[in-house]
C-alpha positions as CSV (number, residue, x, y, z in Angstrom):
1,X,-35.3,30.6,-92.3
2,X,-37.7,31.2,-89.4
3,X,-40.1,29.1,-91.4
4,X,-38.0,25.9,-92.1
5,X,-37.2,25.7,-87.9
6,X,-40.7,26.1,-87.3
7,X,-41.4,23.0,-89.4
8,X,-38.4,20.8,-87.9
9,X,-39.6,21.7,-84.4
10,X,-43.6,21.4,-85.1
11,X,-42.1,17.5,-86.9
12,X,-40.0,16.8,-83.7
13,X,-42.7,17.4,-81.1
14,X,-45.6,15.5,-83.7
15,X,-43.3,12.4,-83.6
16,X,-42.5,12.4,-79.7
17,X,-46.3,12.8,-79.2
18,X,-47.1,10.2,-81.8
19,X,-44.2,7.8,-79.5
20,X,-45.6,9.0,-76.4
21,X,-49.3,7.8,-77.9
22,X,-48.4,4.9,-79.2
23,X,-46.5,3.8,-75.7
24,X,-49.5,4.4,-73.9
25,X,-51.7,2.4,-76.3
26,X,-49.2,-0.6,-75.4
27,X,-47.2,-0.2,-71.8
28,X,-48.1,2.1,-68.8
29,X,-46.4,5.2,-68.4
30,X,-42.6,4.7,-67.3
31,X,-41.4,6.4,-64.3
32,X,-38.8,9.0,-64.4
33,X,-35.2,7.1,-65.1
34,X,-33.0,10.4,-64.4
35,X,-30.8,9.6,-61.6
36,X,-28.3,11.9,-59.5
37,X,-25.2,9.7,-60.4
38,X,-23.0,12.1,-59.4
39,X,-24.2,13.4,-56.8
40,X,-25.2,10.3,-55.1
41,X,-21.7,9.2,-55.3
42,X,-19.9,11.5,-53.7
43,X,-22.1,11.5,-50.3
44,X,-21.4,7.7,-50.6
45,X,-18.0,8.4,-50.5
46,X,-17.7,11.3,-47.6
47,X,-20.5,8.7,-45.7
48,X,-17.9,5.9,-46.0
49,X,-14.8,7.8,-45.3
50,X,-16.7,9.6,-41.6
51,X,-17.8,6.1,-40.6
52,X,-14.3,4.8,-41.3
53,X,-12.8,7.7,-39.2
54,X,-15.2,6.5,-36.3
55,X,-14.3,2.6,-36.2
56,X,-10.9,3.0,-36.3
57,X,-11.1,5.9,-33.5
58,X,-13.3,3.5,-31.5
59,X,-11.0,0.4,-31.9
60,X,-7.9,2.8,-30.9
61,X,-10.3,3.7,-27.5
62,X,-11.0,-0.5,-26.6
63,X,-7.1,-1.1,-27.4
64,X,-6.3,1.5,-25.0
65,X,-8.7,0.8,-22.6
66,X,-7.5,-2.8,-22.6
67,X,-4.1,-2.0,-21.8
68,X,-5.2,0.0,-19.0
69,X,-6.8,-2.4,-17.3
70,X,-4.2,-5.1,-18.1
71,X,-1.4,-3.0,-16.4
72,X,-3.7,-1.6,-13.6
73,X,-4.9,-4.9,-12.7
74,X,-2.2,-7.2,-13.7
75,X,-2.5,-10.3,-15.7
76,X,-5.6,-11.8,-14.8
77,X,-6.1,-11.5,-11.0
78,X,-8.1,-8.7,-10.6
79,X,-11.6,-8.2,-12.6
80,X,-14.6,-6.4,-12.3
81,X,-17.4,-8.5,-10.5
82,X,-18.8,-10.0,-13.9
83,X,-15.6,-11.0,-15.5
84,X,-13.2,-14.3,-15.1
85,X,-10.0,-14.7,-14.1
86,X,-7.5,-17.7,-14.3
87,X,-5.3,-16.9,-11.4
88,X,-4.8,-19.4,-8.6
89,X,-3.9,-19.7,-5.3
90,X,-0.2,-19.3,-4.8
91,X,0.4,-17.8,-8.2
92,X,2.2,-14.3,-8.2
93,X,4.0,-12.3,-11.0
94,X,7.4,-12.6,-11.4
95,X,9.9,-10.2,-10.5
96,X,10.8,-9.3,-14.1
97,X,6.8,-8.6,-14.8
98,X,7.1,-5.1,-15.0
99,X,10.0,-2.7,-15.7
100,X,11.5,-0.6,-12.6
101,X,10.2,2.9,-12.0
102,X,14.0,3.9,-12.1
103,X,17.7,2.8,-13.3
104,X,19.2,0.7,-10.4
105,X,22.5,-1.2,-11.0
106,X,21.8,-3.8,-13.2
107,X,22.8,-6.1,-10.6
108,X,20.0,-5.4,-8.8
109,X,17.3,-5.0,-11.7
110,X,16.0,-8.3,-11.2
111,X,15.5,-7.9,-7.3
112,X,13.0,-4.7,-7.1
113,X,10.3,-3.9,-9.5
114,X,7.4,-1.6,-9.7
115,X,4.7,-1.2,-6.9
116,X,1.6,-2.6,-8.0
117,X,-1.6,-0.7,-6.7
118,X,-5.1,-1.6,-6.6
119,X,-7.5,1.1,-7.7
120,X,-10.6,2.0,-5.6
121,X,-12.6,3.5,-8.1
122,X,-15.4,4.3,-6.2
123,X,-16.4,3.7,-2.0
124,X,-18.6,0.4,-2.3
125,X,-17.3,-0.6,-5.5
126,X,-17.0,-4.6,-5.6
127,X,-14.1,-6.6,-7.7
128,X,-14.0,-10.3,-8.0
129,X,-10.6,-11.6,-6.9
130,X,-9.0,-14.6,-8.0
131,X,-6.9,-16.2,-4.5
132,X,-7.7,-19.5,-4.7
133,X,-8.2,-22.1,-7.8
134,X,-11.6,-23.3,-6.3
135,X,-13.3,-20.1,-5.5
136,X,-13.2,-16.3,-5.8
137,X,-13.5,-13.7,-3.5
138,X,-15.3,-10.7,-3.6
139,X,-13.5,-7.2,-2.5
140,X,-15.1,-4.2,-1.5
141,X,-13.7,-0.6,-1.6
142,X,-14.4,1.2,2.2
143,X,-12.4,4.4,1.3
144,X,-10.7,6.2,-0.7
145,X,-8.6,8.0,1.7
146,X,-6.9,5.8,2.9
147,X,-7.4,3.3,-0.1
148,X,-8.9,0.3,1.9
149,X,-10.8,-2.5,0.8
150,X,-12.4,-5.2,2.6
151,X,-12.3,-9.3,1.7
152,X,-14.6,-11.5,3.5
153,X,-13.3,-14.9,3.7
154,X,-9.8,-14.5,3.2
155,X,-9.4,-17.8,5.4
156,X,-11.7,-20.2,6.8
157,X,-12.6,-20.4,10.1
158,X,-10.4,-23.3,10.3
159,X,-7.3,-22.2,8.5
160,X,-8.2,-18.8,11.3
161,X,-8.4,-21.6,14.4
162,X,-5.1,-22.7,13.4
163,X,-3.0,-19.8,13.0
164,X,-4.5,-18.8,16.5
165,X,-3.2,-22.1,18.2
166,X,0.2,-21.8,16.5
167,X,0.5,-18.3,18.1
168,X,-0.5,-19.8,21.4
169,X,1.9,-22.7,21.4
170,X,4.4,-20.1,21.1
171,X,3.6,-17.6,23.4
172,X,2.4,-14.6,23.9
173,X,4.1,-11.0,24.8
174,X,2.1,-8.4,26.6
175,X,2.7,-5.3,25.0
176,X,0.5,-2.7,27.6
177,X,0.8,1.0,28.0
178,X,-2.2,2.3,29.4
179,X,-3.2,5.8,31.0
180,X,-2.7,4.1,34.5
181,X,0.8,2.8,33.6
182,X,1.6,5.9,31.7
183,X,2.6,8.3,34.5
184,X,5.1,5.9,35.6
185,X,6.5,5.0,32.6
186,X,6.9,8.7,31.7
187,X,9.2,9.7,34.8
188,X,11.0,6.4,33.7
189,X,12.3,8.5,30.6
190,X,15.4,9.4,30.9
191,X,15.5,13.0,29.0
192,X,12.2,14.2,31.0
193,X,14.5,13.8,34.4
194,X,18.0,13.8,33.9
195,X,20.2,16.8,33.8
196,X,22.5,18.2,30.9
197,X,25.6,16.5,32.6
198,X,23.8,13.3,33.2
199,X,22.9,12.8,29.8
200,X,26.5,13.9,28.5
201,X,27.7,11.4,30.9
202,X,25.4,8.7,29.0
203,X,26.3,10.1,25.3
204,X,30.2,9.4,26.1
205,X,30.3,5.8,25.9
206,X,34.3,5.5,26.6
207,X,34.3,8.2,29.4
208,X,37.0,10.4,28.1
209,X,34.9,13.7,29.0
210,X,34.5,14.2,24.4
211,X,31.6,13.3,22.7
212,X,32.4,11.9,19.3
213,X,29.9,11.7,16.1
214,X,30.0,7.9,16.3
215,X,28.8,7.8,19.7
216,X,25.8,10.4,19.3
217,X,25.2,8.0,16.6
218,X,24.8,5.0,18.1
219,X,22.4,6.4,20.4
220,X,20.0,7.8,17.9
221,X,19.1,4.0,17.0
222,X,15.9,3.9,19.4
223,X,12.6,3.3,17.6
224,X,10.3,4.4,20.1
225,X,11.7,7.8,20.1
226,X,12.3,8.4,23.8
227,X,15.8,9.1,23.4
228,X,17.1,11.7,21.5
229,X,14.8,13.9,19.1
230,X,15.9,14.2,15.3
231,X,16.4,18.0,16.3
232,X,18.5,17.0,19.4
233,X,20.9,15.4,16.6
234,X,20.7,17.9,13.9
235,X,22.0,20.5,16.8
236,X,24.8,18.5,17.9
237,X,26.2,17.0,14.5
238,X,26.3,20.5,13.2
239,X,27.9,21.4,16.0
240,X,30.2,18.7,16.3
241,X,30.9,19.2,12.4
242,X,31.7,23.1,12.8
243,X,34.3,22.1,15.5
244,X,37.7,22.2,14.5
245,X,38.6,19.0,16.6
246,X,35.2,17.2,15.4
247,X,34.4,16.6,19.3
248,X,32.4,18.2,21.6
249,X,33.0,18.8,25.5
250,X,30.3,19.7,28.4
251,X,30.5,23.4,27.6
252,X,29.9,22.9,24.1
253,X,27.4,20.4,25.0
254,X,25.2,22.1,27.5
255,X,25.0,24.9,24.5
256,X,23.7,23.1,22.1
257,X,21.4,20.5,23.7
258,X,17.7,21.5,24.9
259,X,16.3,18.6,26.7
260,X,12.5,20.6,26.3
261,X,12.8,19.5,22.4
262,X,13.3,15.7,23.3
263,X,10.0,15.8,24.2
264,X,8.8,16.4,20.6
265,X,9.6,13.0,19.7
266,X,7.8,12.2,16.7
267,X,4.4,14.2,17.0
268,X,1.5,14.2,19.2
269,X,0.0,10.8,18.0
270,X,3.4,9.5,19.1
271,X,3.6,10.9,22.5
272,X,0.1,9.8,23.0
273,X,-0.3,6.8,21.4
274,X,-1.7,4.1,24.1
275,X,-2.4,0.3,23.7
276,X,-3.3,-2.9,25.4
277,X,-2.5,-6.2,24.1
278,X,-0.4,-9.4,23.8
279,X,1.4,-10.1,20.4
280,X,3.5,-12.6,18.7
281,X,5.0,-13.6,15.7
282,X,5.3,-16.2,13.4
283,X,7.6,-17.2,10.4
284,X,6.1,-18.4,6.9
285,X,9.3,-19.6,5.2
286,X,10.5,-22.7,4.7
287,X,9.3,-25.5,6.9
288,X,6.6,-23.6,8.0
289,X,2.9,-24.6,8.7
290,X,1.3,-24.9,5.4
291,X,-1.8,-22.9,6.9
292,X,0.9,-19.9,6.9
293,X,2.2,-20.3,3.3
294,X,-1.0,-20.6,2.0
295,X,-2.0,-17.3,3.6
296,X,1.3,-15.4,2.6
297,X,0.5,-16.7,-0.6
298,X,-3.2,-15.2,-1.0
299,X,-0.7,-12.4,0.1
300,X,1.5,-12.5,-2.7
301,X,-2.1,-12.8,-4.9
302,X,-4.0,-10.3,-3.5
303,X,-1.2,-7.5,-3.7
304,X,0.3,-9.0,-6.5
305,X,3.6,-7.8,-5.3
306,X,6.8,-10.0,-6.0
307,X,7.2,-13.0,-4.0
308,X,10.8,-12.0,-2.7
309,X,9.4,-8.0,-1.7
310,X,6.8,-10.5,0.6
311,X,8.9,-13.1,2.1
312,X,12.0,-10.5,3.1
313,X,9.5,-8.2,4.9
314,X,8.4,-8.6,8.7
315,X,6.8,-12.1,10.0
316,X,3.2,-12.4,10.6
317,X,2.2,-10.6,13.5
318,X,-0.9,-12.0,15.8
319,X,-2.4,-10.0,18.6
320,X,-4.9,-11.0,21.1
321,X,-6.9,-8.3,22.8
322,X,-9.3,-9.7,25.7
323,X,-11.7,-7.8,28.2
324,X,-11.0,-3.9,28.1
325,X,-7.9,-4.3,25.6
326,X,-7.6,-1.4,22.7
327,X,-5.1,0.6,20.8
328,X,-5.2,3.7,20.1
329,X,-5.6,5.7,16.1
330,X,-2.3,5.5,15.0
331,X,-0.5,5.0,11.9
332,X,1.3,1.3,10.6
333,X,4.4,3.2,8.7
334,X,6.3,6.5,9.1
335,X,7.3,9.1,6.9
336,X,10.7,9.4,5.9
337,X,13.4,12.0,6.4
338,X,16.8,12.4,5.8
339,X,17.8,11.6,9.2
340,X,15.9,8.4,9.4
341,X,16.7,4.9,8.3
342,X,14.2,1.8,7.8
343,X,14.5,-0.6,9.8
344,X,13.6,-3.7,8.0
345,X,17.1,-2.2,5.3
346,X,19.3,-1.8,8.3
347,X,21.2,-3.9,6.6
348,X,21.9,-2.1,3.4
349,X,21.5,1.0,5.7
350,X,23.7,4.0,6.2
351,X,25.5,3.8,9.8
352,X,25.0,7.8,9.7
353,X,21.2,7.8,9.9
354,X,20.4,9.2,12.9
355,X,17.1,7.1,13.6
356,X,15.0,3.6,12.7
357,X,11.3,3.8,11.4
358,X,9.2,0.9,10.3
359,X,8.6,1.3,6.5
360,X,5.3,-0.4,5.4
361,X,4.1,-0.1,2.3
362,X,0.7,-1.6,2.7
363,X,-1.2,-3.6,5.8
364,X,-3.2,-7.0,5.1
365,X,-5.7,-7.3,8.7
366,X,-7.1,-10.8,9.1
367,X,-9.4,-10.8,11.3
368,X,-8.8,-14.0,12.9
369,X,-11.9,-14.2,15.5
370,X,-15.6,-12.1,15.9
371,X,-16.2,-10.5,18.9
372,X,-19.6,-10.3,20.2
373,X,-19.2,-6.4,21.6
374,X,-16.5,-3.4,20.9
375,X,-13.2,-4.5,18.9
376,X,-13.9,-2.6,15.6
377,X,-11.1,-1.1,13.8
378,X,-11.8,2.6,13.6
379,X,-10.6,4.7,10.8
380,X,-11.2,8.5,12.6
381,X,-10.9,10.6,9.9
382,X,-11.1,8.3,6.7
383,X,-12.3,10.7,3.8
384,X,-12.2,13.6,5.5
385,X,-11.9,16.1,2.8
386,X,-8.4,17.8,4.3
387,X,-6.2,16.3,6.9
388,X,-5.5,18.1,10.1
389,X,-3.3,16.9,13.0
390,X,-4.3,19.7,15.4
391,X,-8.2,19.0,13.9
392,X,-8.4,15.4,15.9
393,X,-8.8,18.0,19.0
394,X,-12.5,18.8,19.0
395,X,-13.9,20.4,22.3
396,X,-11.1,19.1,24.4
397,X,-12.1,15.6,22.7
398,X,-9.1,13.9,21.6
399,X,-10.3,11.6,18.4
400,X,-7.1,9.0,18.8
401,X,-8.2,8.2,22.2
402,X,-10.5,5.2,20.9
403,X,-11.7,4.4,24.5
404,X,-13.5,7.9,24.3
405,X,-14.0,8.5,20.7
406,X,-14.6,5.6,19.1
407,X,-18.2,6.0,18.0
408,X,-17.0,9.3,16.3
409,X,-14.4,7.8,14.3
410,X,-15.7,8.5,10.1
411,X,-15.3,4.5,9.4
412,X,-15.7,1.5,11.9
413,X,-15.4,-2.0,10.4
414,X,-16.9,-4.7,13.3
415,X,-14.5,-8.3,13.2
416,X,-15.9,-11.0,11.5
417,X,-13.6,-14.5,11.7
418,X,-11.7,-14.9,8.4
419,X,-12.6,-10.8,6.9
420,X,-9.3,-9.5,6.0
421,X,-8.8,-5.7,5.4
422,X,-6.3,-4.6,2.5
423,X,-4.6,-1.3,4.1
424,X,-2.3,0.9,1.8
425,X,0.0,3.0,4.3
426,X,2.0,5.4,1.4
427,X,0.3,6.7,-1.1
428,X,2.4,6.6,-4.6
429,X,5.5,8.9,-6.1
430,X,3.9,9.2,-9.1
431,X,6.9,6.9,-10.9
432,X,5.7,3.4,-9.8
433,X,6.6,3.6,-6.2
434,X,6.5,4.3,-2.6
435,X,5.6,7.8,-1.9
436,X,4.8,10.1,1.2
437,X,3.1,8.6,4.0
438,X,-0.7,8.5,3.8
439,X,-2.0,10.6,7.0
440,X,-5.7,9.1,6.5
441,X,-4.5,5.8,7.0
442,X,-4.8,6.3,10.7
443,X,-6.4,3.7,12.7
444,X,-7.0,2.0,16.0
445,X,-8.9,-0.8,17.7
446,X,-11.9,0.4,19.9
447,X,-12.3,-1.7,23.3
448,X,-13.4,-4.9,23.5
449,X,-16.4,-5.0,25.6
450,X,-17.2,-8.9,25.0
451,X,-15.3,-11.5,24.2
452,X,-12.2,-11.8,22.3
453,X,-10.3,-10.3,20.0
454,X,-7.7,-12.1,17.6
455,X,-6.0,-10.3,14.6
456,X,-2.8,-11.0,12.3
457,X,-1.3,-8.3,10.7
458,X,1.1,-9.2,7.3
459,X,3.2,-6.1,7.1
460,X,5.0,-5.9,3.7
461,X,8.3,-3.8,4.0
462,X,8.9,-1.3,1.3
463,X,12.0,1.1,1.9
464,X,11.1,4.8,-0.2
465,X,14.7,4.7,-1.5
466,X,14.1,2.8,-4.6
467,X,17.8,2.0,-4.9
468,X,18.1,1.7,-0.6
469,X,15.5,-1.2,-1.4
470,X,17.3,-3.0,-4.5
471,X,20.7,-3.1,-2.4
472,X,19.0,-4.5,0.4
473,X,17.5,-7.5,-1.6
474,X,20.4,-8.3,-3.6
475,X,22.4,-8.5,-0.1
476,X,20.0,-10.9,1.6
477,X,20.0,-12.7,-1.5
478,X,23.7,-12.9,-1.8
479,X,23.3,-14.3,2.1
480,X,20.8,-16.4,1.0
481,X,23.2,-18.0,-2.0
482,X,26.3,-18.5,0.9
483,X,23.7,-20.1,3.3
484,X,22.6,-23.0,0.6
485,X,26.0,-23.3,-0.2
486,X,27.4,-24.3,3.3
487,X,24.1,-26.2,3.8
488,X,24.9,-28.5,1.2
489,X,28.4,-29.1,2.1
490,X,26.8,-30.0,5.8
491,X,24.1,-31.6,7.7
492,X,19.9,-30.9,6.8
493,X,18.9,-28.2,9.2
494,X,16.8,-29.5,12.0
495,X,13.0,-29.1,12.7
496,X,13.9,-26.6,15.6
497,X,15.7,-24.4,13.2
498,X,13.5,-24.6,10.2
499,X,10.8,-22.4,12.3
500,X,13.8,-19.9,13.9
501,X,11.6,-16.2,13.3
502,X,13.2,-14.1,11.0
């Protein structure tokens, strides 16, 4: 048996020599043909299925990137410095462009929407903006804190000549308090000289010897805080609430009031806060110089806040500041409180609130002239890393008092004509809207050493109650719809009223 397999094998490997020989006589050698077929397979498989896994995670990344930037920067206005943009002059997105931050009544959804805000990204960062159809403008981060960005040649030197002779032709009003007018103005106060009685006497406005909540009320409507302190009426309403007969007399009076804490006001930069300057303002509506439209409009582009948020808020505001003139750091908005009311929603207000604040959401500067010495806007403590009213003291040195301190100031920014300065006041609530006021947007106006000074401030109005806001708009609006209705049932308005402020 072992003999016969010997035989095959010794046959099998004689005839693969004898093929092997005879190939060799007639072809070259062949190359190995034995293949990893299966193995080669499955790593082309697992190769496929990771890069698949990669592309779509990286198409998942640009589609969310995209959006980002889309809702950030809204449809086309804003780009980075190398991209394009469609927008034009006097185009703005609509009130229905994006949904509200909250549920207001849904007659009012159409009136307030969400706050949009420009991101900084970086101090010195540049993005092309789109304000006009023939040109773009180039805006330039300054800080981050407050967020403030810079836009040279918001207007022309000509559109800037003609705002300033409008706000000439209409006059001027010299708003001055100054440390040499300050002492007197002071013992002008009433509650820094008047007794307990005298100022009871003043609180009962029908002289029956009672004070009643509605006439501690009325009085609590000053805006530059000189007359009674939001403490002074927190004491008495409780008081005159915890009284059986809801009134107060003297006795009761005198034990509740402390005229030291009318002093307070509303904080040291309030007390202090000195300026010197002539001001004016001037309506954009309707009938209006088309050099003011057009510049409400860049506005409206710029912010890329609804057209009706813009046109209800506070006119254009011009100031002039000549030889020596200044203002001291101070801040554009307030912060709110439950006693306070804004202003611009008095409207829509509640007769209860105890005091008015202006309400700004954001500031847009123009700087409407240079000046050839002094005049910069001075941002003291822009980026600071913390905020600290009692820090502005340093070494007795008061850093509001821009006549004294405005080389120290963290961020100056020298006029240029037609430079306009995008200011956010508040920063955000975290849900689309107006939040807390932002301390580091404090700011004044050094002196002007040579030359003149001319600025215009656009102030746009934003009340922190979202629904406070909404109520207000769809009022005015209502107004609005009674007013066209008369109109058209009477004469056309006149020039004269046509340019009536707001």
């Amino acid at each position: 048996m072992e003999d016969i397999q010997e035989n095959l094998q010794h046959e099998e490997d004689s005839s693969v020599g004898d093929f092997a020989s005879s190939s060799s006589s007639n072809h070259p050698p062949l190359r190995s043909t034995r293949l990893p077929v299966q193995r080669s397979s499955v790593c082309s498989r697992a190769y496929f299925v990771v890069v698949m896994v990669f592309f779509h995670v990286y198409i998942l990344n640009v589609i969310a990137l995209l959006l980002y930037v889309h809702y950030n920067n809204g449809p086309g206005n804003i780009v980075s410095s190398d991209g394009t943009s469609s927008a034009g002059e006097g185009e703005s997105p609509s009130l229905e462009s994006m949904p509200p931050p909250r549920e207001p009544h849904e007659e009012e959804e159409s009136h307030v929407i969400r706050l949009p805000r420009i991101e900084g990204i970086r101090v010195g960062h540049i993005q092309s903006v789109s304000l006009m159809s023939d040109r773009r403008h180039k805006m330039k981060t300054l800080s981050l804190k407050p967020l403030l960005f810079e836009i040279p040649g918001f207007l022309s030197e000509e559109e800037c000549r003609v705002v300033v002779q409008l706000a000439q032709l209409k006059g001027l009003i010299e708003s001055q308090m100054t440390a040499d007018s300050q002492g007197q103005e002071e013992s002008n106060q009433p509650l820094l000289s008047l007794s307990n009685e005298e100022v009871f006497s003043l609180l009962d406005l029908n002289q029956d010897g009672l004070l009643q909540k509605q006439e501690i009320v009325s009085h609590s409507h000053s805006r530059d805080g000189t007359w009674l302190s939001p403490k002074n009426l927190r004491q008495i309403l409780t008081s005159l609430e915890a009284c059986s007969t809801g009134m107060l007399n003297l006795e009761d009076f005198q034990h509740v009031y402390d005229p030291s804490q009318g002093q307070e006001q509303s904080g040291k930069l309030r007390n202090q806060f000195n300026q010197r300057r002539k001001h004016t303002g001037l309506y954009q509506g309707p009938g209006s110089h088309h050099v003011l439209q057009k510049l409400k409009n860049r506005v409206i582009t710029l912010t890329r806040l609804p057209t009706a948020l813009v046109d209800m808020s506070e006119p254009l505001q011009v100031f002039r500041y000549e030889l020596g003139d200044f203002s001291d750091a101070h801040h554009d908005s307030s912060n709110p409180h439950a006693e306070t009311a804004c202003s611009h929603t008095r409207l829509a207000g509640n007769a209860s609130s105890l005091a008015e604040i202006s309400c700004r959401y954001l500031t847009v500067l123009i700087y409407l002239s240079s000046v050839e010495e002094g005049g910069e806007t001075t941002f003291p403590v822009a980026d600071n890393r913390t905020y600290d009213e009692q820090a502005l003291i340093q070494d007795g040195v008061d850093l509001t008092d821009t006549r004294k301190t405005c080389g120290q100031g963290n961020l100056r920014v020298k006029p240029t004509v037609g430079t306009a300065l995008l200011l956010y006041n508040h920063l955000s609530d975290g849900q689309g809207w107006m939040g807390e006021l932002d301390e580091y947007s404090l700011h004044g106006d050094c002196v002007v050493k040579r030359g003149l000074k001319w600025v215009a401030n656009s102030w746009v109005n934003v009340d922190p109650d979202y629904q406070q806001q909404a109520h207000y708009q769809s009022l005015l609006t209502e107004r609005h719809d009674a007013k066209s209705d008369m109109e058209e049932r009477s004469l056309p308005l006149s020039h004269f009223d046509l340019h009536q402020d707001l």
